[in-house]
VEXDO-534653 format. One record per residue: x, y, z of N, C-alpha, C in turn. Coordinates in nm, 4 decimals. Layout:
<nodes>
(node (X; Y; Z); (X; Y; Z); (X; Y; Z))
...
</nodes>
This chain:
<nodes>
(node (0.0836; -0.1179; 0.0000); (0.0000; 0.0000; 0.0000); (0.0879; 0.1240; 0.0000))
(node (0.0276; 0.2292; -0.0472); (0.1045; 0.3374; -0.0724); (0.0869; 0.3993; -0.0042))
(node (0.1918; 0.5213; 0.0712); (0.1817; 0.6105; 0.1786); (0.0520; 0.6903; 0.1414))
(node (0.0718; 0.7490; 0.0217); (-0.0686; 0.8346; 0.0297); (-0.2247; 0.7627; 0.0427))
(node (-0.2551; 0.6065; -0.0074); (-0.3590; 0.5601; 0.0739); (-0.3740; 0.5228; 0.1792))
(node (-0.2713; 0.5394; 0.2599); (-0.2423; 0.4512; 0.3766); (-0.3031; 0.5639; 0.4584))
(node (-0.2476; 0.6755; 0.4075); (-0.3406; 0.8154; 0.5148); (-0.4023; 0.8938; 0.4126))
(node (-0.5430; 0.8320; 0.3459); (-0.6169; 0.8898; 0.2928); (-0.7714; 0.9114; 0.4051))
(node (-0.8430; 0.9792; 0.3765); (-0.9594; 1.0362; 0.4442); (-1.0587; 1.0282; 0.3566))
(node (-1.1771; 0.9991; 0.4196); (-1.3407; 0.9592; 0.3806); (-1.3641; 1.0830; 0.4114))
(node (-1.4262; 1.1304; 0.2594); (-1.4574; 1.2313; 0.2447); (-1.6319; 1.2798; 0.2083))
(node (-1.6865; 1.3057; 0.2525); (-1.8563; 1.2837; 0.2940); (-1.9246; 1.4252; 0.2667))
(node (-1.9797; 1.4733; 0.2094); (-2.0227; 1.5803; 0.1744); (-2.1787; 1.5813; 0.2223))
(node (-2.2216; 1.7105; 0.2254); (-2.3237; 1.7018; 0.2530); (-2.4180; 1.7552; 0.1383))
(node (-2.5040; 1.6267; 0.0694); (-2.5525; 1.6683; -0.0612); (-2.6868; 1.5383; -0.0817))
(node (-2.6963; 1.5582; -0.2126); (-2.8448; 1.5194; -0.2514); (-2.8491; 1.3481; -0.2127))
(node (-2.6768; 1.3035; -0.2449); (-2.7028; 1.1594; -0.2176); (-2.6471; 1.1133; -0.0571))
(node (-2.6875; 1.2146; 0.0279); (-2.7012; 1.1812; 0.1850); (-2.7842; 1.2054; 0.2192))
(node (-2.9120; 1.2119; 0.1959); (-3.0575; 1.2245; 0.2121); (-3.1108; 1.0871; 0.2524))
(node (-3.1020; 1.0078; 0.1660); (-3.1709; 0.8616; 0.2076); (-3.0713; 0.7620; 0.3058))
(node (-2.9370; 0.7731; 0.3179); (-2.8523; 0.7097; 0.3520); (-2.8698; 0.8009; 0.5181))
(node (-2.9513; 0.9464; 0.5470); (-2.9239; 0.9856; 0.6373); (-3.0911; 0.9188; 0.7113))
(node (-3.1898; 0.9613; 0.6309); (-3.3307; 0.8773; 0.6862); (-3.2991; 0.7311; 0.7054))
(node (-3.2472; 0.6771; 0.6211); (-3.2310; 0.4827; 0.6902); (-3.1294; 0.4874; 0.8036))
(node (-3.0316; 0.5962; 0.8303); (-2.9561; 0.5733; 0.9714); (-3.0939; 0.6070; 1.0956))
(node (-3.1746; 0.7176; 1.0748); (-3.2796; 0.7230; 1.1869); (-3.3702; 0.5931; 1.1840))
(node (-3.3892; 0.5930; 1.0953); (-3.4858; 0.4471; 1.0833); (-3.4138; 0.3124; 1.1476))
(node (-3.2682; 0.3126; 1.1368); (-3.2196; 0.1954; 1.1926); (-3.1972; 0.2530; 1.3566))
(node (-3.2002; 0.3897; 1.3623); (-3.1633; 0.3965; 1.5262); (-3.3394; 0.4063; 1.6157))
(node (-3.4325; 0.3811; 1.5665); (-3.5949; 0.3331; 1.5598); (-3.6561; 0.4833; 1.5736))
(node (-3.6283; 0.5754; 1.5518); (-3.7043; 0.6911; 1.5002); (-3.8141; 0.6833; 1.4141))
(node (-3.9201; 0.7099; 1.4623); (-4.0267; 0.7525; 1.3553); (-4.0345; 0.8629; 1.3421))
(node (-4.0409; 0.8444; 1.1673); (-4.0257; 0.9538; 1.0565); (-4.1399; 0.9957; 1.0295))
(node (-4.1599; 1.1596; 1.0254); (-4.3340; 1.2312; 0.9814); (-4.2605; 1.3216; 0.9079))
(node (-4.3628; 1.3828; 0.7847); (-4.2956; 1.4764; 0.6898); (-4.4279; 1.5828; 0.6892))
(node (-4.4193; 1.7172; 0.6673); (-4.5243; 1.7767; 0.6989); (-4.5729; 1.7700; 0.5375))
(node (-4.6968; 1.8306; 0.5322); (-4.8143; 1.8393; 0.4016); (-4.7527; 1.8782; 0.3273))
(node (-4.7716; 1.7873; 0.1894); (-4.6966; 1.8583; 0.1185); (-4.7217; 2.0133; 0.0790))
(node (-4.8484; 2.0736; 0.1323); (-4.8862; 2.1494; 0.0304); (-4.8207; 2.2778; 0.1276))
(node (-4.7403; 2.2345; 0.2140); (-4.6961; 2.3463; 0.3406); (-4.5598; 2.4144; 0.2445))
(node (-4.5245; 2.5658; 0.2374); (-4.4079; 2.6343; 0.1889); (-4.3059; 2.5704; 0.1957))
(node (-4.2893; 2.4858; 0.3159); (-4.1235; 2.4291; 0.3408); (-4.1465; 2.3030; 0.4019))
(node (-4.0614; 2.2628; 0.3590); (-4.0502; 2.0705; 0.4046); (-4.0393; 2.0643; 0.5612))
(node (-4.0893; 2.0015; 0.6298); (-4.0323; 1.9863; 0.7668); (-4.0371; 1.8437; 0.8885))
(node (-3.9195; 1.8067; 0.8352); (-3.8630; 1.6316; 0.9233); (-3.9199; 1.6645; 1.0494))
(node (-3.9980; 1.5307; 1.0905); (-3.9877; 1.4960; 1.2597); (-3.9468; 1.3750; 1.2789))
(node (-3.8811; 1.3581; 1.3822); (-3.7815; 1.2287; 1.4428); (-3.8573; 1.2085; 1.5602))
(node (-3.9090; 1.0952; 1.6168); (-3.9821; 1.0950; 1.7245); (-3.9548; 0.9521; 1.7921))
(node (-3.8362; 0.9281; 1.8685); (-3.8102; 0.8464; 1.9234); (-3.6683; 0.8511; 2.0657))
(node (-3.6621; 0.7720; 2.1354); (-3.5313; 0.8083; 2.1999); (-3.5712; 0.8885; 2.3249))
(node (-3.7248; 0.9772; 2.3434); (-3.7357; 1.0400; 2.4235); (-3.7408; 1.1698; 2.3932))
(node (-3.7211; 1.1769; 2.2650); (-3.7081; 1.2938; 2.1574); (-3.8321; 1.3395; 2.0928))
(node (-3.8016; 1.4510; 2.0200); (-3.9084; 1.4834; 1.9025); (-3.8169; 1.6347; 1.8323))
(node (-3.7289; 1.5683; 1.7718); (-3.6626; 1.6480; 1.6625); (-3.6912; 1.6351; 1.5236))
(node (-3.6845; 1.8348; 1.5097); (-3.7706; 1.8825; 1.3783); (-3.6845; 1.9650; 1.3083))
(node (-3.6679; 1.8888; 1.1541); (-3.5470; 2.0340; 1.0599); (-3.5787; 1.9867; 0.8998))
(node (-3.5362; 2.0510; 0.8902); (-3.5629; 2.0761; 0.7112); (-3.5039; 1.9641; 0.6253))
(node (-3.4399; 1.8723; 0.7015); (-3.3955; 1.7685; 0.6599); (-3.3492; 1.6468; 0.7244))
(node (-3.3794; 1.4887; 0.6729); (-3.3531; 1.3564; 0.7389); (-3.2231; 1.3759; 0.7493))
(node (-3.0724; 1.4571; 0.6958); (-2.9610; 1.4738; 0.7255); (-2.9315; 1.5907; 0.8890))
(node (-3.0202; 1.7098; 0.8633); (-3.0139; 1.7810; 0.9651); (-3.0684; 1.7071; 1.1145))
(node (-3.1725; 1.6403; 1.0665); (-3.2447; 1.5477; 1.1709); (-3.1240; 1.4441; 1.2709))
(node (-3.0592; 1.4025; 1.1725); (-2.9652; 1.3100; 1.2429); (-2.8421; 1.3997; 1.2731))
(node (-2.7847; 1.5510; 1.2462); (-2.7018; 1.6280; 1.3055); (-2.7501; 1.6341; 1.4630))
(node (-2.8903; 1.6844; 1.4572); (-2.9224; 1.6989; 1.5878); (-2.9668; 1.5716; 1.6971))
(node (-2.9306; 1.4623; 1.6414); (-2.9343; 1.3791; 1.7062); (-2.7908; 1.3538; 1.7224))
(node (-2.7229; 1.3582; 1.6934); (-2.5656; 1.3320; 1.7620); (-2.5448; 1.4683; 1.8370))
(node (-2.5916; 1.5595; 1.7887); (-2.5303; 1.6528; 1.9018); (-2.6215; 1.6277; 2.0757))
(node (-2.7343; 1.5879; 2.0494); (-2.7689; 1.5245; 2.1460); (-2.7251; 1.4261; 2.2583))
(node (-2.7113; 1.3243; 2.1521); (-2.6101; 1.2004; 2.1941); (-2.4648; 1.2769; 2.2457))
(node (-2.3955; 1.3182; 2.2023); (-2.2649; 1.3979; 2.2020); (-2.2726; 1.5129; 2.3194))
(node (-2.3552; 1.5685; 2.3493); (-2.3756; 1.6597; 2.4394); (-2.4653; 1.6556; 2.5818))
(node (-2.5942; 1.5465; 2.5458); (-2.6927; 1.5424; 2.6571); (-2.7767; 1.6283; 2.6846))
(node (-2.8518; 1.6028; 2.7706); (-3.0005; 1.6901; 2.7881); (-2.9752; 1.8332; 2.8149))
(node (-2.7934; 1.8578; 2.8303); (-2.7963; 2.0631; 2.8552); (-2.6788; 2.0811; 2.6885))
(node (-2.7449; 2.0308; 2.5910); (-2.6751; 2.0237; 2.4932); (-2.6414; 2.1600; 2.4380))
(node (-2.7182; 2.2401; 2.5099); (-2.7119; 2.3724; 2.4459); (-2.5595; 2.4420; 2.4993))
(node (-2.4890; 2.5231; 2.3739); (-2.3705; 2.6222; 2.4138); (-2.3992; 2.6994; 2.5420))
(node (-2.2979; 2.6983; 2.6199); (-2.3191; 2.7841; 2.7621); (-2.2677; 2.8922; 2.6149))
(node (-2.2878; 3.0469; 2.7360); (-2.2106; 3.1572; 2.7061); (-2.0610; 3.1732; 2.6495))
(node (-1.9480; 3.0686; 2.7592); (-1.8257; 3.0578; 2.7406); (-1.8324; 3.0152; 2.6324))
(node (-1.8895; 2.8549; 2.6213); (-1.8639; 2.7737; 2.4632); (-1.8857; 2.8676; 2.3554))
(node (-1.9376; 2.9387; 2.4130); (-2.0117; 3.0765; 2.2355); (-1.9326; 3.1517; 2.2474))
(node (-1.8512; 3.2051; 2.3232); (-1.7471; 3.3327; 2.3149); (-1.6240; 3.2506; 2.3134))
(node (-1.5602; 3.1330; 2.3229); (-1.4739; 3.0664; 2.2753); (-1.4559; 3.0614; 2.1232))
(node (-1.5126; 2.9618; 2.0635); (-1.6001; 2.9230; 1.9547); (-1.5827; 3.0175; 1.8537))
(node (-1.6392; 3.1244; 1.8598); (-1.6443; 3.3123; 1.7652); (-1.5092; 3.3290; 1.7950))
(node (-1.4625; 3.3684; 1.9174); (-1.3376; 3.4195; 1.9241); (-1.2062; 3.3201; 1.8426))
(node (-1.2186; 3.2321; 1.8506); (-1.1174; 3.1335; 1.7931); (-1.1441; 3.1407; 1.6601))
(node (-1.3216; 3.1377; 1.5544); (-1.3236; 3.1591; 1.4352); (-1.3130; 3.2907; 1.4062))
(node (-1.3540; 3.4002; 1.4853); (-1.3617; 3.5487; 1.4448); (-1.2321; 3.5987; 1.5277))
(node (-1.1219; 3.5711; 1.5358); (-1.0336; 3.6564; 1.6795); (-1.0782; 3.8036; 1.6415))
(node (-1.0458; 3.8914; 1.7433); (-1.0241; 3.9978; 1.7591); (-0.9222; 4.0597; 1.6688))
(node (-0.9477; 4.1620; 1.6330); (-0.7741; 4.2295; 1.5384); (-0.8073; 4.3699; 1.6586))
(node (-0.6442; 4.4326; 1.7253); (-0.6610; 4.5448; 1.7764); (-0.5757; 4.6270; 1.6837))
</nodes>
């Protein structure tokens, strides 16, 4: 094997063909899937399992917010610090 496959990286985009591959991961983690009317302005996923009931514009966004869940827990939300870390490290300051 060659050095450069040997440290190559899976590279995963987020696009039209991670849509179904992202609904069959909820479906295998036993989420039930609801899609609102079609005749509503904007699409809108519900995930309803786990103790949950997560809602987004997509079976890919659906399962973001389920790992950050998993990944974070029931105070999943950014404190203050995590948010002024976070900006400051992507936005620093220039004086």
């Amino acid at each position: 094997m060659r050095q450069h496959e040997a440290m190559s990286v899976e590279h995963i985009a987020a696009a039209g063909n991670t849509e179904i591959p992202a609904r069959l991961a909820l479906e295998s983690l036993g989420f039930e899937l609801q899609c609102n009317d079609e005749s509503a302005p904007e699409e809108v996923w519900v995930a309803v399992g786990h103790g949950l009931r997560l809602s987004a514009p997509s079976c890919l966004e659906l399962l973001g917010l389920y790992c950050m869940r998993t990944q974070r827990g029931a105070n999943w939300a950014a404190s203050d610090a995590e948010v002024e870390r976070t900006l400051s490290t992507r936005y620093p300051q220039t004086s």
